[in-house]
C-alpha positions as CSV (number, residue, x, y, z in Angstrom):
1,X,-121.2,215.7,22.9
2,X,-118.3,217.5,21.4
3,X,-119.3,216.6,17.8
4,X,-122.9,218.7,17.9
5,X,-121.1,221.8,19.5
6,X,-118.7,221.8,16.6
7,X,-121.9,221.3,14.2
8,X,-123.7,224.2,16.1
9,X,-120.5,226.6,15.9
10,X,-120.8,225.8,12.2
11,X,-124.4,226.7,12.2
12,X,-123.7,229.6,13.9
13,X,-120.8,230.8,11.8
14,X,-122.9,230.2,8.8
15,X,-125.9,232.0,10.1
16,X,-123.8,235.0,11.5
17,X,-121.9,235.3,8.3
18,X,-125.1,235.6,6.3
19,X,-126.1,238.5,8.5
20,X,-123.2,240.4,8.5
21,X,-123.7,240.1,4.5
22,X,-127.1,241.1,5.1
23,X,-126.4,244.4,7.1
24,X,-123.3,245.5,4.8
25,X,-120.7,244.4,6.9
26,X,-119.2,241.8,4.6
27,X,-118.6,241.3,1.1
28,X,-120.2,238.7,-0.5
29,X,-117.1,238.8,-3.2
30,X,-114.4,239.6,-0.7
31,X,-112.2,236.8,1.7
32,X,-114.3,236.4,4.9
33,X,-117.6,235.6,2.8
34,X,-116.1,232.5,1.5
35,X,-113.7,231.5,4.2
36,X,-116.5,232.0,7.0
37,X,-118.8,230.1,4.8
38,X,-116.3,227.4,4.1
39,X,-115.6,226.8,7.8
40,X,-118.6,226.7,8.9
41,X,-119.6,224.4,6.4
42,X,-116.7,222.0,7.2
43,X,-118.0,222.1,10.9
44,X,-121.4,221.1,9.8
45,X,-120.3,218.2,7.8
46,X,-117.9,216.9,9.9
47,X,-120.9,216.6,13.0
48,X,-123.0,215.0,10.1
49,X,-120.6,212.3,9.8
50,X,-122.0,211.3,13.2
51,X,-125.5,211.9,13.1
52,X,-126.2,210.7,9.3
53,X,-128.6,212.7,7.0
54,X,-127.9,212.4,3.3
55,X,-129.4,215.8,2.4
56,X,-127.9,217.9,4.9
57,X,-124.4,215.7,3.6
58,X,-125.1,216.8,0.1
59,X,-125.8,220.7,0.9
60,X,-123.1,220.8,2.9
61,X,-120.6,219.8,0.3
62,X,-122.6,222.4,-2.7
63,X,-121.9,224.8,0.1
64,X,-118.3,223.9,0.2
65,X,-117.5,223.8,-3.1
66,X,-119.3,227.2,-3.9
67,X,-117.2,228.8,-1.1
68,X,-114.1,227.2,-2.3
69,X,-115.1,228.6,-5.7
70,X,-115.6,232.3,-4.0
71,X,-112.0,232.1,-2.4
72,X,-110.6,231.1,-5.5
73,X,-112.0,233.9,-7.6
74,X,-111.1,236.6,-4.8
75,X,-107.7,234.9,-5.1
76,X,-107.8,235.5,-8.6
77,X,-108.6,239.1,-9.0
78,X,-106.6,239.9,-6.0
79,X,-103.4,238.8,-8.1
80,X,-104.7,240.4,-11.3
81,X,-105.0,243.9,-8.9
82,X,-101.5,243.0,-7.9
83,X,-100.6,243.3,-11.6
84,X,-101.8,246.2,-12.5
């Protein structure tokens, strides 16, 4: 079903994200931290809105939040950096 290979490329993204973090190749304060975590996250959530589990529901929208958090401060000291 197309829904659990979108929910699977989420996991994925999420899980491939965290390794890149974890071997230095990403920034956990720069763009593609957030954005890749934010994607994947959407992907997950939107695959649990067909296979129902309130926990997973709940992380997934922390995880959102947090990584729309992320993009916004990266945003923000981007634009101060611009200032200077």
């Amino acid at each position: 079903m197309i829904v659990d290979v979108i929910g699977v490329s989420g996991v994925i993204i999420v899980v491939a994200t965290y390794m890149l973090l974890q071997i230095d190749k990403i920034d956990a304060k720069g763009f593609w931290y957030s954005f890749l975590n934010a994607i994947g996250s959407v992907m997950i959530l939107y695959s649990l809105t067909y296979n129902w589990n309130l926990a997973s529901i709940i992380i997934e929208f922390f995880w959102i939040a947090i990584s729309l958090f992320g993009l916004w401060k990266w945003n923000k000291s981007r634009n101060k950096a611009k200032k200077t």
